[in-house]
C-alpha positions as CSV (number, residue, x, y, z in Angstrom):
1,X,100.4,125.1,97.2
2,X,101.2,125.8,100.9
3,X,102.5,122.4,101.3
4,X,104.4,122.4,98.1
5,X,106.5,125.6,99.3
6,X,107.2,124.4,102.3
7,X,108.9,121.3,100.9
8,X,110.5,123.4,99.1
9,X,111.6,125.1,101.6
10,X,112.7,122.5,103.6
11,X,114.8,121.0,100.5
12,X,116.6,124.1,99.9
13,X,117.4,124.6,103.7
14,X,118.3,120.3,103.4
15,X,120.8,121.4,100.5
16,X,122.5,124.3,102.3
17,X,123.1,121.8,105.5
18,X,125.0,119.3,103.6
19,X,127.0,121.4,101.7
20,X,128.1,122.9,105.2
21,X,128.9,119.8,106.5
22,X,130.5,118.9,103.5
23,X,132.9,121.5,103.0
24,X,133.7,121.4,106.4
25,X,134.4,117.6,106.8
26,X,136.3,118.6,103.5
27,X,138.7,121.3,104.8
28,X,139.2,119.3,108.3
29,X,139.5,115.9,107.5
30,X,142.7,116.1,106.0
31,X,145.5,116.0,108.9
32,X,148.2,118.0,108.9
33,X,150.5,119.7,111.0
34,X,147.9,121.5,113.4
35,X,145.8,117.9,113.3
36,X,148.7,115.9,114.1
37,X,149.9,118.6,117.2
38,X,145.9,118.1,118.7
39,X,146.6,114.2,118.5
40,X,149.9,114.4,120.4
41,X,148.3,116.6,122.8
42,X,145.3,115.1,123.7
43,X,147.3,111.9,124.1
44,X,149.7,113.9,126.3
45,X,147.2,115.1,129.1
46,X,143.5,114.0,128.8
47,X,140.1,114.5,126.5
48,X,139.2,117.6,128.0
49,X,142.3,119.8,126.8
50,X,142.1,118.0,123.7
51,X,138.4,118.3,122.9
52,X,138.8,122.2,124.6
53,X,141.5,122.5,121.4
54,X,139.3,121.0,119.1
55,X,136.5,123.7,119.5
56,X,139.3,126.2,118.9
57,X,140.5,124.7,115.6
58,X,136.4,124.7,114.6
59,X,135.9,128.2,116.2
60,X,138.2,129.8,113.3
61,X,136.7,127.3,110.8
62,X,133.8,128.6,111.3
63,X,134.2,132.2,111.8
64,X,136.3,131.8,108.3
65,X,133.1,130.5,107.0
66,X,131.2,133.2,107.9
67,X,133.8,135.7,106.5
68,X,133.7,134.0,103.0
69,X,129.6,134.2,103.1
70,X,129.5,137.9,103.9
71,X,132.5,139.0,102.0
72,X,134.3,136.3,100.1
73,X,134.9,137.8,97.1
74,X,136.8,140.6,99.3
75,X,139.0,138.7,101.2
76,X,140.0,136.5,98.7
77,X,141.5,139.4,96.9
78,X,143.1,141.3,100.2
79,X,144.5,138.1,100.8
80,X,146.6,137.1,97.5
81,X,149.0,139.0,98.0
82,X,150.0,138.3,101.6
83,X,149.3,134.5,100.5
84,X,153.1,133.4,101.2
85,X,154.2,135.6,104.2
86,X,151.0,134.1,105.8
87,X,152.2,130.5,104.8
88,X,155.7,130.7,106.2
89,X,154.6,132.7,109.5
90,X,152.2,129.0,109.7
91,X,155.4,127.0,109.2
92,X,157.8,129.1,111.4
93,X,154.9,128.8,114.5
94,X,154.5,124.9,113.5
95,X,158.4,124.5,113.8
96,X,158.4,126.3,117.3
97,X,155.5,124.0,118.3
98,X,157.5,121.1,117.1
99,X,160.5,121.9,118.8
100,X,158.5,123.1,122.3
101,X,156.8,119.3,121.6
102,X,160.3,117.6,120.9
103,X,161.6,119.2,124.3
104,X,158.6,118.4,126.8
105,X,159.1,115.0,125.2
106,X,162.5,114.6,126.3
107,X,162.1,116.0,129.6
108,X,159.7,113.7,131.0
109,X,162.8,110.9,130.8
110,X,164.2,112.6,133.2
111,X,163.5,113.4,137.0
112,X,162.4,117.1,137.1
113,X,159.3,117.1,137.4
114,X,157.0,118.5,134.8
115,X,155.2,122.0,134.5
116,X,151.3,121.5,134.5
117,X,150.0,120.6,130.7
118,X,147.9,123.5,129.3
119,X,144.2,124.1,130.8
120,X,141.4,123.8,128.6
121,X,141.1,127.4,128.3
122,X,144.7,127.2,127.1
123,X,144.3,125.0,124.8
124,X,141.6,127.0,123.0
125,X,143.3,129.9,122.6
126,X,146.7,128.0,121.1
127,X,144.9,126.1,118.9
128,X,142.9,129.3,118.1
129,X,146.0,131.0,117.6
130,X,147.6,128.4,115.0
131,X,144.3,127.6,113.0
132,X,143.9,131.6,112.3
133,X,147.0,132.2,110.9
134,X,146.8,130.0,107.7
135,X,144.8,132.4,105.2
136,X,143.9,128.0,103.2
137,X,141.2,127.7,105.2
138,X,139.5,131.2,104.5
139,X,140.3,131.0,100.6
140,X,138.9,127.5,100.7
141,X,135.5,128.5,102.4
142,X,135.6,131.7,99.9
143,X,136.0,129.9,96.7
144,X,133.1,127.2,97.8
145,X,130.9,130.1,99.0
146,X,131.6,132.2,95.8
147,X,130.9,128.4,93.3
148,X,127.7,128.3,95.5
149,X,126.0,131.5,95.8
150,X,122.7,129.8,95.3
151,X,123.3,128.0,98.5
152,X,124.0,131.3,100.5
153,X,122.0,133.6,99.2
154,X,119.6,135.0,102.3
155,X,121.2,135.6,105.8
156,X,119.3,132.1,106.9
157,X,120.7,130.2,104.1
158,X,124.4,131.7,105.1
159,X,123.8,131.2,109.2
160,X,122.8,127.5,108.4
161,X,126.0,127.0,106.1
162,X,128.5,128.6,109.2
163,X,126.7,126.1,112.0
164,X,126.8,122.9,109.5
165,X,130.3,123.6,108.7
166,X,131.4,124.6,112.3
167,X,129.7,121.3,113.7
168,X,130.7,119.1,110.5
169,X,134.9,120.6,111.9
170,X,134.3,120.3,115.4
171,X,133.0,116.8,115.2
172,X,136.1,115.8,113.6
173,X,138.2,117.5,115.6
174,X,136.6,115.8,118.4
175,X,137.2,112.7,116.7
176,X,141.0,113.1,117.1
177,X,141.2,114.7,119.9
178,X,139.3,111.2,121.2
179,X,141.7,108.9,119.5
180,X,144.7,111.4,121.0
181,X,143.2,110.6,124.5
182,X,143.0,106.6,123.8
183,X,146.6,106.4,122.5
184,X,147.5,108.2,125.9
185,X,145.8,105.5,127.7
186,X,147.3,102.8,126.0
187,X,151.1,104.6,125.9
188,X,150.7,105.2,129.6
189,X,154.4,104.5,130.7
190,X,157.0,107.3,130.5
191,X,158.7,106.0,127.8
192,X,155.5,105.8,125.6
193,X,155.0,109.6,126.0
194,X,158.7,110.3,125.1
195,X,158.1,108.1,121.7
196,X,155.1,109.4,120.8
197,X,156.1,113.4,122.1
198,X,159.4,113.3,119.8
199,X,157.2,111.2,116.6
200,X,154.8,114.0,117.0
201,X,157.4,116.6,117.1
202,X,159.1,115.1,113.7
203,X,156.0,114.6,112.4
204,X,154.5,118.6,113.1
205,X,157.9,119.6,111.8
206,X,157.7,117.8,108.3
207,X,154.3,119.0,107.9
208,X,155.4,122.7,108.7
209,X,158.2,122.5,106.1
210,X,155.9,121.0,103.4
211,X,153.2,124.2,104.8
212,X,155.9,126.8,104.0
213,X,156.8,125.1,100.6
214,X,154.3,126.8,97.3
């Protein structure tokens, strides 16, 4: 009987991994304006900065995660109304980041030389900063957590979903912020960065237009 529990067990605890890593592959996966400003800027100074932005991006996936397990029901609710205030304060900080991308871009063709690119430490606390202000990823985490509340329904079984869906957003992240770094190698000359800085830039602004739009 003993043995029988403990597979049990160790199903149940299976389940509530992959449904972490699920949703979070699920709610990161999908690239848009904030996945697409980690790209430019890991191919714009190195790995490190981008991987150190990467962990910021899953730091706030995560810690939504853990708000929808204790209290999902609850924040859902507090944040419906504040839903499009929240979505256009995303777009309006996107824009600025598109425009702040569009004009570092432009100013490596010329001679001045450049300010120093953002520190890893930086980097985690801007990519912190944009990640937490769109309420979709906290409403996303809520409604899985509230469809699944057999999955969640001891402390353990809720601190095993937050780590499988904070390592299943961090490893992708990390996946980007990899192929960011590669496309710097390969568009090493200063042309390349302008290109890719001012695509990045259109690209961040589209995708903070389309953020703002219901």
């Amino acid at each position: 009987m003993a043995g029988a529990s403990g597979a049990g067990q160790n199903r149940a605890v299976l389940e509530v991994v992959v449904s972490g890593l699920v949703t979070g592959w699920a709610i990161a996966i999908p690239i848009g304006a904030v996945g697409a400003f980690l790209v430019a800027l890991s191919a714009r100074t190195s790995f490190r900065v981008g991987a150190a932005g990467a962990l910021g991006i899953a730091t706030v996936d995560g810690g939504y995660a853990a708000l929808a397990v204790v209290a999902g029901a609850t924040l859902a609710a507090l944040l419906a109304p504040v839903a499009t205030p929240l979505r256009i304060a995303s777009g309006v900080v996107l824009l600025v980041i598109a425009a702040l991308t569009a004009a570092h871009a432009l100013a490596t063709s010329g001679r001045v030389r450049q300010a120093p690119p953002l520190r890893p430490a930086r980097a985690y606390a801007v990519f912190v900063g944009i990640t937490a202000v769109n309420p979709t990823t906290v409403v996303y985490f809520a409604a899985v957590v509230l469809g699944n509340r057999h999955l969640v329904s001891t402390p353990a079984q809720g601190a095993v979903f937050v780590t499988a869906a904070f390592v299943a957003s961090a490893s992708w992240q990390l996946v980007l912020a990899g192929g960011g770094a590669t496309l710097g190698r390969v568009a090493t000359g200063r042309r390349g960065h302008v290109v890719t800085g001012l695509v990045s830039a259109v690209v961040i602004a589209v995708l903070a237009v389309r953020t703002m739009l219901p």
